[in-house]
C-alpha positions in Angstrom: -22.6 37.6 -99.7 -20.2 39.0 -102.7 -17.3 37.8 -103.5 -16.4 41.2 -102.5 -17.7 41.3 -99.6 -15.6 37.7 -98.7 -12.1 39.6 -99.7 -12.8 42.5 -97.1 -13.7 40.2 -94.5 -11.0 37.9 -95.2 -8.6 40.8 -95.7 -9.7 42.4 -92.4 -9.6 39.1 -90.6 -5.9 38.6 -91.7 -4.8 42.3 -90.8 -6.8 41.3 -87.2 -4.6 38.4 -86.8 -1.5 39.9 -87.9 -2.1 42.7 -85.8 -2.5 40.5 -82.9 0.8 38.4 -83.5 2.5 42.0 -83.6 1.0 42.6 -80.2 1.9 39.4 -78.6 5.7 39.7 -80.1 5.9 43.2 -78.5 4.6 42.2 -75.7 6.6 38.9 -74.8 10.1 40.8 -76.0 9.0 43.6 -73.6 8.5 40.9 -70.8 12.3 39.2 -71.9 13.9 42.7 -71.5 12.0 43.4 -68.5 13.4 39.6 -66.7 16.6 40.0 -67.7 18.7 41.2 -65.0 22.6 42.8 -65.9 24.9 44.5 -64.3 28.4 45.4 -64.3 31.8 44.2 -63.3 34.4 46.8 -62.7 38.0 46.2 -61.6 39.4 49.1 -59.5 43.1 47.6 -58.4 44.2 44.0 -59.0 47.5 42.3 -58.3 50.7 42.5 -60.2 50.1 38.4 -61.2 46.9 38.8 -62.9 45.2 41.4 -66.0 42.2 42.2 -67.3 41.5 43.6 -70.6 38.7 43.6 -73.1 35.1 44.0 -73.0 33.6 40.6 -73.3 30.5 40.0 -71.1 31.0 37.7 -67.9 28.3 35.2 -66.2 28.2 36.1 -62.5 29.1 32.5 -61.6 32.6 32.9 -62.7 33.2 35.5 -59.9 34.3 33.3 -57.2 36.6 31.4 -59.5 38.1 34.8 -60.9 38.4 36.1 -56.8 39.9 32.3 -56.4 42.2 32.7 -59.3 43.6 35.7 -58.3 44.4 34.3 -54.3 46.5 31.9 -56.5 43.9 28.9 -55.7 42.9 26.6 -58.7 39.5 26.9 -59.9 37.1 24.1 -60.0 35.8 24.7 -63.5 37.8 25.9 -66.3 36.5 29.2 -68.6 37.0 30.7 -71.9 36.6 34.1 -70.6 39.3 35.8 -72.1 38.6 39.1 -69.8 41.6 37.8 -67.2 45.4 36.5 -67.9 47.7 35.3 -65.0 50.8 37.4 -66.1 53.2 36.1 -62.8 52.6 32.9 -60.9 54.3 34.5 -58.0 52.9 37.9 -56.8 49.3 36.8 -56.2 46.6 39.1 -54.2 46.4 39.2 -50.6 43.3 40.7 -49.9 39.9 40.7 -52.0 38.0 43.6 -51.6 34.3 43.8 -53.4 31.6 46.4 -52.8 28.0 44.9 -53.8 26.2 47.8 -55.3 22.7 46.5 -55.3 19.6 48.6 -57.3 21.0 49.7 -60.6 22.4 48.1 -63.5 25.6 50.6 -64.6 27.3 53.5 -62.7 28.0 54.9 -66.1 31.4 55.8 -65.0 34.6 54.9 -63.9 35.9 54.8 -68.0 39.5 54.0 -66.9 38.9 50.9 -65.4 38.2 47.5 -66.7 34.8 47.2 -66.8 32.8 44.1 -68.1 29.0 43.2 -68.9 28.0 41.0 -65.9 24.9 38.4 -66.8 22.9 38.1 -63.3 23.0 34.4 -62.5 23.3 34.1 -58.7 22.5 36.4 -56.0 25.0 38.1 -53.6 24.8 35.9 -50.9 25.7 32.9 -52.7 28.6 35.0 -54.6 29.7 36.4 -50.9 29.7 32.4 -49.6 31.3 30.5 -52.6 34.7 33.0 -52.2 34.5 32.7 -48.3 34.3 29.1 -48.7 37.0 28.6 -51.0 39.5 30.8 -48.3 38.0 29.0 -45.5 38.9 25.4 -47.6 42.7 26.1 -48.4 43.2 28.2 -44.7 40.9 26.6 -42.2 42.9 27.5 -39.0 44.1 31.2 -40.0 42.9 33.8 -38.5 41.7 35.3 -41.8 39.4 38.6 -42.3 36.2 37.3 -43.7 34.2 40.5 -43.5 30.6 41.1 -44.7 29.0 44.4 -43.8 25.8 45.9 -45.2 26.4 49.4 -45.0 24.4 51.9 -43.2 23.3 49.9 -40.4 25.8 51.2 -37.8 25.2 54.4 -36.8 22.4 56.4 -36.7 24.5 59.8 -37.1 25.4 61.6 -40.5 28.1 63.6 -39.1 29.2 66.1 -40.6 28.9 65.1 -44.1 27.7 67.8 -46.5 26.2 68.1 -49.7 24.2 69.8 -52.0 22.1 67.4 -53.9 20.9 65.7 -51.0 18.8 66.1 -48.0 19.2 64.7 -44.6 15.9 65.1 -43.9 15.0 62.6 -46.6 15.1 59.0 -45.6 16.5 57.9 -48.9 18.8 60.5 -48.9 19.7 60.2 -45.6 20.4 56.3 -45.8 22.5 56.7 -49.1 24.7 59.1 -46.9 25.2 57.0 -44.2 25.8 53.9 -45.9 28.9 55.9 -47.6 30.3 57.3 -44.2 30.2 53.7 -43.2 32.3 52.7 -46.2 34.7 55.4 -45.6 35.2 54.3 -41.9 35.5 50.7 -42.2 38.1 51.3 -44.9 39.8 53.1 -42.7 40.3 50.4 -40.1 42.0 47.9 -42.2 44.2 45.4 -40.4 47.7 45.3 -41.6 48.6 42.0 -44.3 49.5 39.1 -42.1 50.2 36.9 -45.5 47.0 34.7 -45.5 43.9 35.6 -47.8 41.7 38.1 -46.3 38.3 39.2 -47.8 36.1 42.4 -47.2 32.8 42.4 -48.7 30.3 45.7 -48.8 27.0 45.7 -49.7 24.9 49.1 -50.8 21.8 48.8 -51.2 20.0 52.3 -51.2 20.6 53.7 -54.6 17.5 51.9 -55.9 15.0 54.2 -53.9 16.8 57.4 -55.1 15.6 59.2 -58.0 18.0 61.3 -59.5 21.1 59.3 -59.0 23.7 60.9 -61.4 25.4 62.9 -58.9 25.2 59.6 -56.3 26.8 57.6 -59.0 29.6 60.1 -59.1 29.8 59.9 -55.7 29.6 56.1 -55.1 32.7 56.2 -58.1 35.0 58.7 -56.0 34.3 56.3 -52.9 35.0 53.5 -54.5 38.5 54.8 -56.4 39.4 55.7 -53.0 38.4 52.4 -51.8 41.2 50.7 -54.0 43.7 53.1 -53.0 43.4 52.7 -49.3 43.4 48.4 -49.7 46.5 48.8 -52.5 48.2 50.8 -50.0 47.7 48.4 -47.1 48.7 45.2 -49.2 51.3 46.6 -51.1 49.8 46.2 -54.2 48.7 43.1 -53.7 45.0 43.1 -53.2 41.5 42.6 -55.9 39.3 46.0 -55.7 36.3 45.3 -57.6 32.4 46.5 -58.2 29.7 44.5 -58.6 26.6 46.3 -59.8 23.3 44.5 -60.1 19.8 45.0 -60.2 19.4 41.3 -59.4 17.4 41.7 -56.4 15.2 44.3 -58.3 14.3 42.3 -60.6 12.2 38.7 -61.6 14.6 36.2 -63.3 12.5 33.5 -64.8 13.7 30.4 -66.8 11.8 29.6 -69.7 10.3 26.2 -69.4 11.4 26.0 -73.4 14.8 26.4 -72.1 14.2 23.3 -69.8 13.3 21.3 -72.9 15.7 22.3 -75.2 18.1 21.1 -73.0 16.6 18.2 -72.1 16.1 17.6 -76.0 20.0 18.4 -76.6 20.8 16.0 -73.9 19.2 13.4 -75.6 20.3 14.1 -79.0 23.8 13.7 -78.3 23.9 10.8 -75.6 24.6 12.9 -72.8 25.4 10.8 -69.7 24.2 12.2 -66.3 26.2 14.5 -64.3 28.4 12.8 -62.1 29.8 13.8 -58.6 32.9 16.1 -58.2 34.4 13.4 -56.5 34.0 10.6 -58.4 37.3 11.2 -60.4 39.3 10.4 -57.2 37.5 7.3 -56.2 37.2 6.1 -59.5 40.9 6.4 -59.7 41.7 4.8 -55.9 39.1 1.4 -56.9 40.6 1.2 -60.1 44.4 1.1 -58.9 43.7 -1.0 -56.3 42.1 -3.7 -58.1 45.0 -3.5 -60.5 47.8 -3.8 -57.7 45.2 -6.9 -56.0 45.0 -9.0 -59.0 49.3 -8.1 -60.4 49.4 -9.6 -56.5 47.5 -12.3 -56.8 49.3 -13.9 -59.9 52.4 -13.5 -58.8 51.7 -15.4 -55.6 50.1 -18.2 -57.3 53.2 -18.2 -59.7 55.6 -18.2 -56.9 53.5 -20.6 -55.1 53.0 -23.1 -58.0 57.1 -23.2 -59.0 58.1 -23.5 -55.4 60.5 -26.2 -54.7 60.9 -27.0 -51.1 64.0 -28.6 -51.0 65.4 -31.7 -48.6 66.4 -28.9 -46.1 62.7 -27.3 -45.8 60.3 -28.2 -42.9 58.1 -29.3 -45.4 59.9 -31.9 -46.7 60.9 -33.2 -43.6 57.5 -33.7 -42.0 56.3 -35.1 -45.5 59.5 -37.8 -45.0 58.2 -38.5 -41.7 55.2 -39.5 -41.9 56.0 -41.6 -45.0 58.3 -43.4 -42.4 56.0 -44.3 -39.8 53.1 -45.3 -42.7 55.7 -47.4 -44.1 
């Protein structure tokens, strides 16, 4: 074989590999895209004692603590996110209202509102539970509303609702319907404000199987406006109407297992202790007291004990003078 012959089959060997390091890049950046599951977080109403502003993307385990912080309860982890600012410690919300809007990423409207990139990291259920907990924690014999409805599986019946992008007939169409005349009737029975945290949480679930869903997201976005209205009306102002939109369910979130051991590694690096209970704060703080206030105790009986002078007059004195008597 050439020396010619050796470049082209070196040359074509390298182009081969390079090729197939292209191919495996597209591919696994086409797999990342593909697990990564977003959303959206859109405020509708919120309370005179809290703001949002900006733009800055929020992790969906910060939802219960923002729904917590705007009750007026303290949070159990603290947060740079600068998307919320108590403005008044006073007027707090009364009522949280959230509609779960499960199957697409973005509505792609609703402009006017605060609206914030929401990374998937939990799944409604556990979102739904952490801010029922936390009411059901701080008012445990109120009769609080602590509502969870997934729309559309009520009635049967469309009614008399009309429109001209969809058809009854359809089952996708048909469910998407019905799950918004159930929105619009259980936000029409709301109880009036009894001063104790209530919560209302809707799930919708069928704009996934739809396929041309710019008209529904319209519609979902009127419903939803009106939504707010009807709760700030009820509470006075004083209630948390807010979106979640995610595709959570939709899609596979995996966790890299380099992920695993970069933290693992970072951990190391740095001397990391292992996490610790919630709860180990307050005992370590009740042991450590105590065994101060035990031992202050102890020294100051043995230094009372040990300068103690008994006296003629004491009852120890006398039976020591006593029995000195009758040994004498």
């Amino acid at each position: 074989m050439s020396v010619g012959d050796c470049l082209v089959t070196t040359c074509d060997y390298l182009v081969l590999k390079q090729g197939k390091m292209i191919a495996f890049s597209l591919v696994f950046s086409l797999i990342f895209y593909l697990v990564q599951a977003e959303g959206e977080f859109i405020v509708i109403r919120s309370p005179p004692s809290v703001k949002f502003e900006g733009d800055e993307p929020i992790d969906q385990n910060l939802i219960p603590d923002i729904c917590s912080a705007s009750l007026g309860f303290t949070t159990k982890q603290e947060s740079d996110w600068p998307g919320m600012k108590i403005v008044d410690p006073f007027n707090f919300a009364e009522a949280v209202v959230i509609l779960y809007v499960d199957g697409i990423q973005s509505l792609g409207t609703l402009e006017d509102f605060p609206k914030f990139q929401l990374e998937m990291s939990r799944d409604e259920e556990s979102t739904w539970n952490a801010i029922k907990n936390e009411i059901v924690k701080r008012f445990p014999s109120e009769n609080n509303t602590l509502l969870r409805v997934e729309l559309g599986l009520g009635s049967d019946e469309l009614g008399d609702i009309k429109t001209k992008h969809l058809d009854k007939n359809i089952e996708e169409d048909a469910n998407f319907l019905r799950e918004l005349k159930d929105l619009e009737m259980y936000s029409s029975e709301i109880e009036k404000r009894d001063g104790v945290p209530d919560l209302y949480w809707y799930v919708l679930k069928s704009l996934h199987a739809l396929n041309e869903k710019i008209w529904m997201y319209f519609q979902v976005s009127q419903t939803l406006v009106k939504l707010g209205n009807v709760f700030d009306k009820a509470y006075h102002g004083r209630a948390l109407v807010a979106a979640i939109v995610s595709d959570a369910s939709h899609t596979r979130r995996t966790r890299s297992a380099l992920d695993d051991f970069a933290e693992n590694a970072f951990r190391n690096d740095i001397n990391m202790a292992a996490d610790t209970n919630e709860d180990f704060p307050a005992i370590f703080n009740i042991i450590l007291w105590f065994s101060v206030a035990f031992v202050l105790s102890l020294i100051a009986i043995c230094v009372f004990i040990a300068e103690m002078d008994p006296g003629r007059d004491s009852i120890i004195y006398r039976m020591t003078s006593n029995r000195m008597k009758k040994d004498s």
